[in-house]
Biopython code that builds the backbone (N, CA, C, O; Angstrom):
import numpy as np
from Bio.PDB.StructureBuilder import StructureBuilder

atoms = [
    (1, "UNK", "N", (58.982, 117.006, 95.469)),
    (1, "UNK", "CA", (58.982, 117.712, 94.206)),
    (1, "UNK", "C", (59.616, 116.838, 93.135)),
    (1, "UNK", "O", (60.493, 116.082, 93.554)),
    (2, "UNK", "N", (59.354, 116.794, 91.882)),
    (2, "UNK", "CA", (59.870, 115.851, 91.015)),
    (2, "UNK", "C", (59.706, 116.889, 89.700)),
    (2, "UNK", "O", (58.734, 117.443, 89.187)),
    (3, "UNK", "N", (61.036, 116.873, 89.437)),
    (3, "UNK", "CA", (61.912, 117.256, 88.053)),
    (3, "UNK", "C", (62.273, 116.591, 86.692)),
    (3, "UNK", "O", (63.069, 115.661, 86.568)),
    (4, "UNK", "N", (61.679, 117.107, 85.831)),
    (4, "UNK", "CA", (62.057, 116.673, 84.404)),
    (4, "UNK", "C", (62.764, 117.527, 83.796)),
    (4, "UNK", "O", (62.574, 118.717, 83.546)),
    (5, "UNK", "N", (64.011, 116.485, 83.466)),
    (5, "UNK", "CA", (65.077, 117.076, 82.873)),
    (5, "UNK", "C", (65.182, 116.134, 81.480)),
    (5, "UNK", "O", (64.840, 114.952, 81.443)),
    (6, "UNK", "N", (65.883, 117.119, 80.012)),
    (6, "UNK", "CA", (66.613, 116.111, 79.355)),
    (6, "UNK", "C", (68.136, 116.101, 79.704)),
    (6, "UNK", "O", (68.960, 116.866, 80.206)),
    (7, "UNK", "N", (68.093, 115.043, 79.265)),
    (7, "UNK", "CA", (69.676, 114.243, 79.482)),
    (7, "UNK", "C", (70.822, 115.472, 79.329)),
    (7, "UNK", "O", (71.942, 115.477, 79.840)),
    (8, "UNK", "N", (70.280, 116.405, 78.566)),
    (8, "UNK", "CA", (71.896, 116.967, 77.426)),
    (8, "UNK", "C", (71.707, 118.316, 78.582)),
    (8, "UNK", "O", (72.613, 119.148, 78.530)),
    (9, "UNK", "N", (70.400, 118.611, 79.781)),
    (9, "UNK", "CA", (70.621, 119.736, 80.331)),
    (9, "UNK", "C", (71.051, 119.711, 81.883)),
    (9, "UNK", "O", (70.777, 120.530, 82.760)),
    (10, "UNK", "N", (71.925, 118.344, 81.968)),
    (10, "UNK", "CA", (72.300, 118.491, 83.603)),
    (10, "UNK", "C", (73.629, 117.498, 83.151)),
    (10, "UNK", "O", (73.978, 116.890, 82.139)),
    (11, "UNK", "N", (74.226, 117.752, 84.749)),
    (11, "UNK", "CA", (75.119, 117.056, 84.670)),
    (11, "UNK", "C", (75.523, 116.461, 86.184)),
    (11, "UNK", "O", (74.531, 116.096, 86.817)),
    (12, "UNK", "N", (76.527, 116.332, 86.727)),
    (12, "UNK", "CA", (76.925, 115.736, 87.767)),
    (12, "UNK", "C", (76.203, 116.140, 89.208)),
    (12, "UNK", "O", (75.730, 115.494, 90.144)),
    (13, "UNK", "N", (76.376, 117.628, 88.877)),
    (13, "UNK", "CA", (75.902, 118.865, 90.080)),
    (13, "UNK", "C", (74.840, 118.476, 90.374)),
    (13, "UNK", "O", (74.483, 118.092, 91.488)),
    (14, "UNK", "N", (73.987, 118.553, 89.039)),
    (14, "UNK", "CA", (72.217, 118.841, 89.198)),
    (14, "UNK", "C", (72.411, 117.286, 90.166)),
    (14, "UNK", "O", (72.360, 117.175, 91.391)),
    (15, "UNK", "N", (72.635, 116.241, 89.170)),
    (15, "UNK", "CA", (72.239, 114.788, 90.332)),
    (15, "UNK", "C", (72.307, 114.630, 91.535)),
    (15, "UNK", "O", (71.440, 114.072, 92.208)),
    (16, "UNK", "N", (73.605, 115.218, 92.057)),
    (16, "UNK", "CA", (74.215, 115.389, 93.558)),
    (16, "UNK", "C", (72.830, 116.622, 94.411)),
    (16, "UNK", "O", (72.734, 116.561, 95.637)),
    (17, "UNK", "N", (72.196, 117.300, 93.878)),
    (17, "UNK", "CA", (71.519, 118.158, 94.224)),
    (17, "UNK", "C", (69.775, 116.835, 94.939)),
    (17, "UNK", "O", (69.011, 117.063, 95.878)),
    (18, "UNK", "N", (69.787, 116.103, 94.359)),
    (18, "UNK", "CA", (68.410, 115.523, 94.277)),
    (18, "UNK", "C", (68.740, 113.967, 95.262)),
    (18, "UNK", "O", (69.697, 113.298, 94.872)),
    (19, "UNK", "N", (68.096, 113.548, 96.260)),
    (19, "UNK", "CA", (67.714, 112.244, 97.071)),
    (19, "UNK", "C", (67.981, 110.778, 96.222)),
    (19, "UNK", "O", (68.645, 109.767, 96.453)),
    (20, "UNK", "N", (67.049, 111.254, 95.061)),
    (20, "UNK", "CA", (66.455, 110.202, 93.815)),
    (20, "UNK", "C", (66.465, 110.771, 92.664)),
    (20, "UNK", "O", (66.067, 111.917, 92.455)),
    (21, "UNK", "N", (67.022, 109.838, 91.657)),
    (21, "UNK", "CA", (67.194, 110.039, 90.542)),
    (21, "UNK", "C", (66.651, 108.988, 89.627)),
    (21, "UNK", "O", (67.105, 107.846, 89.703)),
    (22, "UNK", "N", (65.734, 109.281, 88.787)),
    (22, "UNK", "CA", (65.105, 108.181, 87.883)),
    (22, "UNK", "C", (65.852, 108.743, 86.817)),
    (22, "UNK", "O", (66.193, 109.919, 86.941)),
    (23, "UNK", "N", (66.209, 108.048, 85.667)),
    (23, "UNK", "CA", (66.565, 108.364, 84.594)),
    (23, "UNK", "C", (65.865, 107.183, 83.295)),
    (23, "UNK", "O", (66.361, 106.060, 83.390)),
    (24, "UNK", "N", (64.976, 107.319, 82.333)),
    (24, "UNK", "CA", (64.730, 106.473, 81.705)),
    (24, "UNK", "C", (65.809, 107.346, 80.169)),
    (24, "UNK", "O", (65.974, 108.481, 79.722)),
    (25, "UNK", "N", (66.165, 106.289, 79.947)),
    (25, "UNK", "CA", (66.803, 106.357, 78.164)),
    (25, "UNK", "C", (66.738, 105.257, 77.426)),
    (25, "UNK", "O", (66.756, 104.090, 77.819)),
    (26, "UNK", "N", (66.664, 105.655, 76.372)),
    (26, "UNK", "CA", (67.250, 104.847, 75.013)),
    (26, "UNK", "C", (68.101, 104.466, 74.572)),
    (26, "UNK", "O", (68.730, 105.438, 74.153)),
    (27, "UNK", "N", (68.803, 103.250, 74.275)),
    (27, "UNK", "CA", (70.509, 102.663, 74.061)),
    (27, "UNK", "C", (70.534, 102.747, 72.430)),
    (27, "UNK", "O", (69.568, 102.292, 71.816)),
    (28, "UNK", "N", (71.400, 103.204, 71.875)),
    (28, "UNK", "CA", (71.649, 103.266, 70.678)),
    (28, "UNK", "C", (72.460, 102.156, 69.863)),
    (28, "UNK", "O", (73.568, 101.987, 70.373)),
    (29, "UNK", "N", (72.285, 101.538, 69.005)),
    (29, "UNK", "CA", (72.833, 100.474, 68.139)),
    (29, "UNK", "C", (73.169, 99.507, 69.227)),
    (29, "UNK", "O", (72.310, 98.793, 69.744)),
    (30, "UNK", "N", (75.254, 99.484, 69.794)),
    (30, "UNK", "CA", (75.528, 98.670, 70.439)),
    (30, "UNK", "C", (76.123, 98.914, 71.828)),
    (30, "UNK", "O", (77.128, 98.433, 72.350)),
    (31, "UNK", "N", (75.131, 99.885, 72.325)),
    (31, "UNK", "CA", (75.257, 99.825, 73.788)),
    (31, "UNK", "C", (75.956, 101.157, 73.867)),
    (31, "UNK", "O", (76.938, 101.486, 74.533)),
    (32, "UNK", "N", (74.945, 102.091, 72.723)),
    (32, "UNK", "CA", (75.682, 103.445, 73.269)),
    (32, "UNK", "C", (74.885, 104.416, 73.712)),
    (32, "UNK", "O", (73.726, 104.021, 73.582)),
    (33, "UNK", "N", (74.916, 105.458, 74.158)),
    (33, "UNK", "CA", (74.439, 106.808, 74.730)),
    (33, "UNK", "C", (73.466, 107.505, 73.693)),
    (33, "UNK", "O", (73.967, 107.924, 72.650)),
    (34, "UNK", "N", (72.078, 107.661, 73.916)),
    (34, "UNK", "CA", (71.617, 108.299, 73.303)),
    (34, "UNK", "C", (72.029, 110.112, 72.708)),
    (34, "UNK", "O", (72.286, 110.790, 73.703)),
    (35, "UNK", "N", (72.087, 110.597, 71.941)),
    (35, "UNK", "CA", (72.582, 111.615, 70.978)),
    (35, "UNK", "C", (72.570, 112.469, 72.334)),
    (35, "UNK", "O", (73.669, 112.647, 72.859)),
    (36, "UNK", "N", (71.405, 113.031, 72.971)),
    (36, "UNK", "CA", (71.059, 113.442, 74.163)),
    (36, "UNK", "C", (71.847, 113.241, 75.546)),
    (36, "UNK", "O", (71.706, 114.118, 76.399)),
    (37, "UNK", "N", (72.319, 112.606, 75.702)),
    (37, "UNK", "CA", (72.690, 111.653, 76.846)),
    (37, "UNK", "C", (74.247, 111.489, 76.586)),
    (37, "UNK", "O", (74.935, 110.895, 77.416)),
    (38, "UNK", "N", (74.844, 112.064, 75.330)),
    (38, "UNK", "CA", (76.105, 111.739, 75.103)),
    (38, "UNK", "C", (77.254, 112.565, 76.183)),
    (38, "UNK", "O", (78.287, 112.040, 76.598)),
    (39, "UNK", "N", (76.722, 114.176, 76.558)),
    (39, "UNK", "CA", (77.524, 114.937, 77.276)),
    (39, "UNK", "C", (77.561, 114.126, 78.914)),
    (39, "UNK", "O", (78.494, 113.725, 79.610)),
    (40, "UNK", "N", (76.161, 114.130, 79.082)),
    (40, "UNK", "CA", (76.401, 113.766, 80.469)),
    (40, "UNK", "C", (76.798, 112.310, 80.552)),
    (40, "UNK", "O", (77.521, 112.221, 81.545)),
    (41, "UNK", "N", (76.650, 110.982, 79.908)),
    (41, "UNK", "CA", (77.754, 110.459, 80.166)),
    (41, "UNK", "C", (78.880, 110.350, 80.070)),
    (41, "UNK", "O", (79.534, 109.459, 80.613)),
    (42, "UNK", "N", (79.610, 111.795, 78.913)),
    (42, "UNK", "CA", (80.973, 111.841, 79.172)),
    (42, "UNK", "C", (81.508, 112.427, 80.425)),
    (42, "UNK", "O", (82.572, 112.048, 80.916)),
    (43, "UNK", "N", (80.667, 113.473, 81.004)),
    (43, "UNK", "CA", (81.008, 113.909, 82.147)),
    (43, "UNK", "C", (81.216, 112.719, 83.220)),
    (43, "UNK", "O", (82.182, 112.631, 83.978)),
    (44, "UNK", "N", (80.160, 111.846, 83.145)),
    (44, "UNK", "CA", (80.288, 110.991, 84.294)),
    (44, "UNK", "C", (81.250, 110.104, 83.940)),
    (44, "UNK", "O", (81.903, 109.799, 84.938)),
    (45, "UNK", "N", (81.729, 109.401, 82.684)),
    (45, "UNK", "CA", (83.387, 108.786, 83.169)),
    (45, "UNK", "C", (83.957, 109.750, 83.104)),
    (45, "UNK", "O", (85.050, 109.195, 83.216)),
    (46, "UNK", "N", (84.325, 111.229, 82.978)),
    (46, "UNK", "CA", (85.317, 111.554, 83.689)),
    (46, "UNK", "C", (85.828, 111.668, 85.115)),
    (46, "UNK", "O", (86.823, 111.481, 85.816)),
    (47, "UNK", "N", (84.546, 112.092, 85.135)),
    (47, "UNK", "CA", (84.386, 112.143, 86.881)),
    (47, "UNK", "C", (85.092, 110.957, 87.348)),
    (47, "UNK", "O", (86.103, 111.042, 88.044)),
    (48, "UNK", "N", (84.643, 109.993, 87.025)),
    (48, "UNK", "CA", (84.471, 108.518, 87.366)),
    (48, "UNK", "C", (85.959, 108.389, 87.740)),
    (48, "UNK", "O", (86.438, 108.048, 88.821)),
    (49, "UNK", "N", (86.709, 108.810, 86.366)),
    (49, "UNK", "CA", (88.321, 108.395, 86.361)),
    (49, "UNK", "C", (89.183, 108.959, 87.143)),
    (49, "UNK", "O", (90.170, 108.350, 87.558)),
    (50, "UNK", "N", (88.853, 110.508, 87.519)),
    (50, "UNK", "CA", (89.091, 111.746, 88.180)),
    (50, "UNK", "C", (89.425, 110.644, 89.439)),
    (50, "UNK", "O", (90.521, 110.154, 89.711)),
    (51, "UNK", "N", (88.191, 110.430, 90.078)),
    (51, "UNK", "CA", (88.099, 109.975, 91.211)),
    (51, "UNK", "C", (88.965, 108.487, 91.290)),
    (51, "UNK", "O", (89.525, 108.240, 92.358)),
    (52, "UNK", "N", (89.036, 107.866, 90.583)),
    (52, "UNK", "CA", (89.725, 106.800, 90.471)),
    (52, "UNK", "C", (91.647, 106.909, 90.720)),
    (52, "UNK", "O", (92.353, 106.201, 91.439)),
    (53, "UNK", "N", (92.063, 108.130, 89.771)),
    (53, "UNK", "CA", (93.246, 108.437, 89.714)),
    (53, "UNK", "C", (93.685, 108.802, 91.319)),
    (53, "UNK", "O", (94.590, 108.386, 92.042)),
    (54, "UNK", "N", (92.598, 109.778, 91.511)),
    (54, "UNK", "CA", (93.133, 110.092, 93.101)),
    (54, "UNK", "C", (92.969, 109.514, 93.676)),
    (54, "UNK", "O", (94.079, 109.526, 94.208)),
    (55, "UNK", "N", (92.225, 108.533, 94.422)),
    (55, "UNK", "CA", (92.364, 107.612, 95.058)),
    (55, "UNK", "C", (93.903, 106.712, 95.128)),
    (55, "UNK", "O", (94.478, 106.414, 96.175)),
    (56, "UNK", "N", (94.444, 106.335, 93.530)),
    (56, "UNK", "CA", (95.578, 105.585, 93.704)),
    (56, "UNK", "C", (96.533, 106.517, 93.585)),
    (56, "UNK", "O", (97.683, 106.083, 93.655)),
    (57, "UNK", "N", (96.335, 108.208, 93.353)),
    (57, "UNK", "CA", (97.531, 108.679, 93.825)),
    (57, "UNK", "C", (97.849, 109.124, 95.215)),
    (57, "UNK", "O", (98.954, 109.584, 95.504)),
    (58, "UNK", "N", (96.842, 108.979, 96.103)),
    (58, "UNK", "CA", (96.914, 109.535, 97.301)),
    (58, "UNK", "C", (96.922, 108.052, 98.304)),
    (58, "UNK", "O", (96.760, 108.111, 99.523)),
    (59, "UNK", "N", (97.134, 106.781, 97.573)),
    (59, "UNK", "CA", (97.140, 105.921, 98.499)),
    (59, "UNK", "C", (95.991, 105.456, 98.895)),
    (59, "UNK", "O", (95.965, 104.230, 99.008)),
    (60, "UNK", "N", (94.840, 106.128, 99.193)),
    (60, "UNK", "CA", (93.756, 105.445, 100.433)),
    (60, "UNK", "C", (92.412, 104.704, 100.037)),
    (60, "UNK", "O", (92.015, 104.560, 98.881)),
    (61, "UNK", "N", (91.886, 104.334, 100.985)),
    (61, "UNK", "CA", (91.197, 103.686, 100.359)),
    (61, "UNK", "C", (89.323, 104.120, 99.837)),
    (61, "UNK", "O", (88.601, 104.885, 100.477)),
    (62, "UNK", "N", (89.095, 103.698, 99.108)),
    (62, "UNK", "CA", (87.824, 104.191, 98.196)),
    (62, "UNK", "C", (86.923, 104.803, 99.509)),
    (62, "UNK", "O", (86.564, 105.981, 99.481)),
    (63, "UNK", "N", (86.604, 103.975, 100.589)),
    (63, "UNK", "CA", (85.396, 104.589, 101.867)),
    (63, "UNK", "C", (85.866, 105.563, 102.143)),
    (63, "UNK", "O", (84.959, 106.328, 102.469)),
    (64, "UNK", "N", (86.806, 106.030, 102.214)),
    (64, "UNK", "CA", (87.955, 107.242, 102.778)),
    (64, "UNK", "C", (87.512, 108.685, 102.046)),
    (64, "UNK", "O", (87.626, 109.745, 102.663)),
    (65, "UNK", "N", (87.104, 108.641, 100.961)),
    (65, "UNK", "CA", (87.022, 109.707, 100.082)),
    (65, "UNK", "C", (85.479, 110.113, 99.617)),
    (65, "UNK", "O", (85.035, 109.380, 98.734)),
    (66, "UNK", "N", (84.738, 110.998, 100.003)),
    (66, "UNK", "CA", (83.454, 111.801, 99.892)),
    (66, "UNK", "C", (83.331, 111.721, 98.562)),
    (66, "UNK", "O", (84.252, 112.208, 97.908)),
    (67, "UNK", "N", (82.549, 111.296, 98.065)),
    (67, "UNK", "CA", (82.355, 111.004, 96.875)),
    (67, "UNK", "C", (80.859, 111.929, 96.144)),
    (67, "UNK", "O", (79.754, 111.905, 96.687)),
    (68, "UNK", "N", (81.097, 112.527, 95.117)),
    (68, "UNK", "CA", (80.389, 113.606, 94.654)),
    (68, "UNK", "C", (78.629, 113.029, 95.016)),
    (68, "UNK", "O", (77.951, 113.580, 95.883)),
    (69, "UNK", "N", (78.075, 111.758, 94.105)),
    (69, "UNK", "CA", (76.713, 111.458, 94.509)),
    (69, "UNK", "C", (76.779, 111.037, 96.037)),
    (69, "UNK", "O", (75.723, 111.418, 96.542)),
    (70, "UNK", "N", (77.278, 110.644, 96.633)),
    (70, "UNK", "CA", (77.100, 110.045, 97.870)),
    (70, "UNK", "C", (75.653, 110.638, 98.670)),
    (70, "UNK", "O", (75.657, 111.754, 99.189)),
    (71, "UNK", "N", (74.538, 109.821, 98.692)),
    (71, "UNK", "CA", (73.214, 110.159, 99.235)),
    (71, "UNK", "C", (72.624, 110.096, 98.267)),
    (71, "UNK", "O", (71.457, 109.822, 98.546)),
    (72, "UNK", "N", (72.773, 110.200, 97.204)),
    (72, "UNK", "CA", (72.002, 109.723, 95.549)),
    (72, "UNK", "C", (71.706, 108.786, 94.889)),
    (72, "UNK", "O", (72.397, 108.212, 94.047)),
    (73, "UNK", "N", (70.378, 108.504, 95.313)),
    (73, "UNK", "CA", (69.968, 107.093, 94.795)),
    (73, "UNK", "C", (69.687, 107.257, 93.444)),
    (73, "UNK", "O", (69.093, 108.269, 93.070)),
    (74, "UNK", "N", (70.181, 106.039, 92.337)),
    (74, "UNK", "CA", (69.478, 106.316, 90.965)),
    (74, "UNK", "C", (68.959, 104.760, 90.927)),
    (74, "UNK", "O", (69.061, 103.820, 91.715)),
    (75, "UNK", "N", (68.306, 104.949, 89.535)),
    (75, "UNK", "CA", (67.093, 103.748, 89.298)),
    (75, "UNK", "C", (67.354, 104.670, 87.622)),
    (75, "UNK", "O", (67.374, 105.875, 87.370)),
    (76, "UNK", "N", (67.564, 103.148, 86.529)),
    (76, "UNK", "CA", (67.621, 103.582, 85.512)),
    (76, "UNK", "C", (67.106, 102.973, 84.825)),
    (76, "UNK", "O", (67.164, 101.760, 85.029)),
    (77, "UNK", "N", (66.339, 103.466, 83.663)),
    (77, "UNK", "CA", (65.320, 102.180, 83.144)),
    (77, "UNK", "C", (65.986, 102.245, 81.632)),
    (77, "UNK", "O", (65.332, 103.029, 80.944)),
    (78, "UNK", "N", (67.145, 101.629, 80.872)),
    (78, "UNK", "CA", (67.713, 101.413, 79.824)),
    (78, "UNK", "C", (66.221, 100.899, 78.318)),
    (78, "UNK", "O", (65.849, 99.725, 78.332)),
    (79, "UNK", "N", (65.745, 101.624, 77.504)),
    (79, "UNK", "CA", (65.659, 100.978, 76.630)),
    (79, "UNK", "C", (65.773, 100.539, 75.390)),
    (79, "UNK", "O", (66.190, 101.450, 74.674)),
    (80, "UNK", "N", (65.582, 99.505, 74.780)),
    (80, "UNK", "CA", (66.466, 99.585, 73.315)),
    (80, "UNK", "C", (65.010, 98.302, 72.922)),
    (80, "UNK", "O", (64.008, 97.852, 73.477)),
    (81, "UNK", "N", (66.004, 98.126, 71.181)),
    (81, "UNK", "CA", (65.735, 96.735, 70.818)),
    (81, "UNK", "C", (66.522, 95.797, 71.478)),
    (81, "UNK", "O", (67.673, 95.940, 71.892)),
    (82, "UNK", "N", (65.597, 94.559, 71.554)),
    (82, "UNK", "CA", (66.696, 93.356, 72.037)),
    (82, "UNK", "C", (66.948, 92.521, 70.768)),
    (82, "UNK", "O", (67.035, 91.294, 70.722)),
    (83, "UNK", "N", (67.051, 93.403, 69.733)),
    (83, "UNK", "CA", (67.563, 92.361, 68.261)),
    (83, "UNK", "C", (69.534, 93.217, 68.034)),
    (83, "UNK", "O", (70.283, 93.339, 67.065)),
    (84, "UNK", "N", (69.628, 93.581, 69.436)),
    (84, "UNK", "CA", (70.720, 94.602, 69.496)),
    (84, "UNK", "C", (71.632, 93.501, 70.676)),
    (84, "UNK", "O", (71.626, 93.963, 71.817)),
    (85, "UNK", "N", (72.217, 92.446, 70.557)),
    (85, "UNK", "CA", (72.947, 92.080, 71.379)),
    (85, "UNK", "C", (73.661, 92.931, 72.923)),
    (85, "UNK", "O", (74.067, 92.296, 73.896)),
    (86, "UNK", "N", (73.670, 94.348, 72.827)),
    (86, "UNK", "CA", (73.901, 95.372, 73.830)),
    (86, "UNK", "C", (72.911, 96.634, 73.863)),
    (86, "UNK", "O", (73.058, 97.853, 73.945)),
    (87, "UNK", "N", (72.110, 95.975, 73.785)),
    (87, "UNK", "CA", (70.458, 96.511, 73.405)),
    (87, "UNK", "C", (70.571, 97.667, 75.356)),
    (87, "UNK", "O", (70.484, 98.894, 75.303)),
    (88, "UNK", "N", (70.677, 97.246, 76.159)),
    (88, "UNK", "CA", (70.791, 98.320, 76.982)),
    (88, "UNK", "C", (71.593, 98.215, 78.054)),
    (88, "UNK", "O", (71.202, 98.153, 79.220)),
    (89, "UNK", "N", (73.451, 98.180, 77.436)),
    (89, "UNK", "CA", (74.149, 98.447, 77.597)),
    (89, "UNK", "C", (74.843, 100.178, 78.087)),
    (89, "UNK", "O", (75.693, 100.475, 78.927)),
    (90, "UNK", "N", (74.163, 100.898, 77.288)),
    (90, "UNK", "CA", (74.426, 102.295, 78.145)),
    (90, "UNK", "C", (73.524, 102.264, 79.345)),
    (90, "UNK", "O", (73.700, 103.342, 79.912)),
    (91, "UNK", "N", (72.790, 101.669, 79.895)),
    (91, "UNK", "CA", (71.829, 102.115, 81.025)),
    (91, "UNK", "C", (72.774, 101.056, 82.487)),
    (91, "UNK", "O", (72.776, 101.324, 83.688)),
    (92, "UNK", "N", (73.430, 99.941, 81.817)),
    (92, "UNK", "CA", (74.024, 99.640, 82.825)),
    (92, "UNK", "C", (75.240, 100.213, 83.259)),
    (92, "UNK", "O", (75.547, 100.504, 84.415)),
    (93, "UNK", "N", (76.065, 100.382, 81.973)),
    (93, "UNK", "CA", (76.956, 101.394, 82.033)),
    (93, "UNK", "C", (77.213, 102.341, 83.001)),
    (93, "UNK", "O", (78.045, 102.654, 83.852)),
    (94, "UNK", "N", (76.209, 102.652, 82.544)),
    (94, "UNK", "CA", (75.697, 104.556, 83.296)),
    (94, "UNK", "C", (75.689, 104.242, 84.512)),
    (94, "UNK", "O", (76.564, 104.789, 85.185)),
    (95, "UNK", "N", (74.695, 103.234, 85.272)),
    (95, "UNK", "CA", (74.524, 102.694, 86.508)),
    (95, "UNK", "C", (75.750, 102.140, 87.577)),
    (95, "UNK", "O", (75.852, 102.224, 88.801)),
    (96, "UNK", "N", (76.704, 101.482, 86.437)),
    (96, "UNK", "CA", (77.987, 100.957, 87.425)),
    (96, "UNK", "C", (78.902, 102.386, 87.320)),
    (96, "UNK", "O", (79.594, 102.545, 88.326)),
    (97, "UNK", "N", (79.037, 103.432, 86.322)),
    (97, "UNK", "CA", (79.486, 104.262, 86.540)),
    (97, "UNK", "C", (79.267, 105.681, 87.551)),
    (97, "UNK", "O", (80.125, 106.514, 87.844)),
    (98, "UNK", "N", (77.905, 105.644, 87.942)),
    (98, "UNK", "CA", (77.390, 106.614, 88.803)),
    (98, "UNK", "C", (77.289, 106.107, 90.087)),
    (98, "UNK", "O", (76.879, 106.949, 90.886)),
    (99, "UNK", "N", (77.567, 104.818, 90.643)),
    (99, "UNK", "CA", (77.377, 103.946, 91.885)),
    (99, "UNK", "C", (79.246, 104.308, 91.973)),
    (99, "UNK", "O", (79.749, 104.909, 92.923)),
    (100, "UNK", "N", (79.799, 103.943, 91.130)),
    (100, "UNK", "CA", (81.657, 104.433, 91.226)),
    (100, "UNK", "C", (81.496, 105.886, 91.953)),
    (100, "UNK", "O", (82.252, 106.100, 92.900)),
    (101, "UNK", "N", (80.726, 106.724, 91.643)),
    (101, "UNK", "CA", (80.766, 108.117, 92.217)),
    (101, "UNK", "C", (80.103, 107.939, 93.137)),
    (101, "UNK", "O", (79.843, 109.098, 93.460)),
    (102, "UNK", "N", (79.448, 107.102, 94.066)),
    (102, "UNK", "CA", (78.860, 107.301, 95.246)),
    (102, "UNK", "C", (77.819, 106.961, 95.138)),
    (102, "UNK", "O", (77.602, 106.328, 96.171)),
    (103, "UNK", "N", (76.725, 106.944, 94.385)),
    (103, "UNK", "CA", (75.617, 106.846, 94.363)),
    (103, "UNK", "C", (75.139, 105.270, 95.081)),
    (103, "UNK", "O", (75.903, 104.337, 95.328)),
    (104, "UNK", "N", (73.882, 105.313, 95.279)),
    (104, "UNK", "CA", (73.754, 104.041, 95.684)),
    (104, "UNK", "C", (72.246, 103.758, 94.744)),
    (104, "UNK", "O", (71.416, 104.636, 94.509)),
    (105, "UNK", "N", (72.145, 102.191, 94.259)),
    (105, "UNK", "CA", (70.879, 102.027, 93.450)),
    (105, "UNK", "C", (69.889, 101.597, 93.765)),
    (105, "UNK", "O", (69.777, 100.448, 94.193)),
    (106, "UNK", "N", (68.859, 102.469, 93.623)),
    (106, "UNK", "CA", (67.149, 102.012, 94.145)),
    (106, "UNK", "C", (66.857, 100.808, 94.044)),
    (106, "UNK", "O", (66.274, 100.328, 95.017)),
    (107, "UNK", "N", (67.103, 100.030, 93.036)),
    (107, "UNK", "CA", (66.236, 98.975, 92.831)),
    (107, "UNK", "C", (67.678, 97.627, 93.216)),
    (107, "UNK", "O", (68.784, 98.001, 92.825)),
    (108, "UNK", "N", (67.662, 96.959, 93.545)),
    (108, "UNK", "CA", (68.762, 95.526, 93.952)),
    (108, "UNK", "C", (68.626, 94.565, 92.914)),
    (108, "UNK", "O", (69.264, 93.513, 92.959)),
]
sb = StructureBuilder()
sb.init_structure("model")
sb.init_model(0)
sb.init_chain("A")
sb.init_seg("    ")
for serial, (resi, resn, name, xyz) in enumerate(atoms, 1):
    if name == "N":
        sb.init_residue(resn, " ", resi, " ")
    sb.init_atom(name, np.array(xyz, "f"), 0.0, 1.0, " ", f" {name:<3s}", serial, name[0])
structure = sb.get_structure()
């Protein structure tokens, strides 16, 4: 089954819910979050940090801790102008920040 969502109507849950996750977006000026896309990547560095804090307050180490995407593959297709020096900078972003939560990425 394959789901179309916009950006501004899911968040951490919905992703963790799905195998695969494609996400195509648009990078804005210098490597930012489309208008759309702004909630759910704030959700995801929080998450991100959430998980980060506990980890070094509880001591252990990162494999140790179930991590919200864990089984969630994403594949993100960033696009912009490339007259934008960080032309698609939110799509990698997004990518090293959702692999921090577990995820693992489709494409190598």
């Amino acid at each position: 089954c394959c789901v179309v969502r916009n950006m501004k109507s899911i968040g951490i849950k919905d992703l963790a819910m799905h195998k695969r996750v494609y996400i195509i977006s648009s990078t804005f000026g210098y490597g930012r979050p489309p208008r759309d896309g702004e909630l759910l990547y704030s959700q995801v560095q929080l998450e991100a940090m959430r998980c980060k804090e506990n980890l070094e307050d509880l001591s252990i180490d990162d494999e140790e801790v179930e991590k919200p995407l864990a089984g969630t593959s994403v594949a993100i297709a960033a696009l912009g102008s490339s007259a934008f020096r960080d032309f698609a900078k939110f799509g990698l972003n997004l990518t090293d920040e959702l692999v921090s939560l577990g995820a693992s990425t489709a494409l190598k």
